[in-house]
N, C-alpha and C positions, 0 to 999 in steps of 0.2 A: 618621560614617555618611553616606553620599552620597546624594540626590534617589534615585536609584532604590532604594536598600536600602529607605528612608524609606517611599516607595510600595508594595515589594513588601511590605513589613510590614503596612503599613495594608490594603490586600489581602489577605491572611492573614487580619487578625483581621477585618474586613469579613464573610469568608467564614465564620468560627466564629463569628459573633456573625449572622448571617444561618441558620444549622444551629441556634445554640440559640434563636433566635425560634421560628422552623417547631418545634421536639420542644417546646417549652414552651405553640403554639399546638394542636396535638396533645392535649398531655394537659388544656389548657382545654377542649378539644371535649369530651374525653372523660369527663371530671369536670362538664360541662355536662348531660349525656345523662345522666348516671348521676343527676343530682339532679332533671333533670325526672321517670325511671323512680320515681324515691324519692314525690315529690310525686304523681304518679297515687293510686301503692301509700299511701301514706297518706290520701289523700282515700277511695282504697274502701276501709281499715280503718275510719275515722271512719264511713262509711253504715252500714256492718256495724254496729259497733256501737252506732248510736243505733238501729238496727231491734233490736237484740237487747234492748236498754233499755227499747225501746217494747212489745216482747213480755211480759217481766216486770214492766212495768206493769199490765199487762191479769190477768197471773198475781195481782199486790195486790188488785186491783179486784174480786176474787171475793170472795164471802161464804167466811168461815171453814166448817172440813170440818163436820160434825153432831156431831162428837164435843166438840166443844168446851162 
């Protein structure tokens, strides 16, 4: 194989190894965004429901019905 084959080779894969950085740095973005979306969406499930917790607390906290 001669100096230029050698090159043109190493070029080549340069190039497809330069294509699968960039689509692998892509779906890092993308899987990046998708877990912050996630982490929001789970911090306002967890408010919700320590307020719904704290509501049926207050629901305990009452005196039982008169029929009791």
């Amino acid at each position: 194989m001669s100096l230029e084959e050698r090159v043109t080779d190493l070029e080549s894969q340069l190039a497809f190894q330069d294509d699968t950085i960039q689509t692998l740095n892509d779906v890092l973005a993308a899987q990046q965004h998708a877990v912050e979306r996630l982490q929001l969406q789970m911090t306002a499930l967890i408010k919700r429901q320590e307020e719904m917790v704290g509501q049926f607390e207050s629901f305990e906290e009452e005196a039982p019905p008169p029929h009791y």
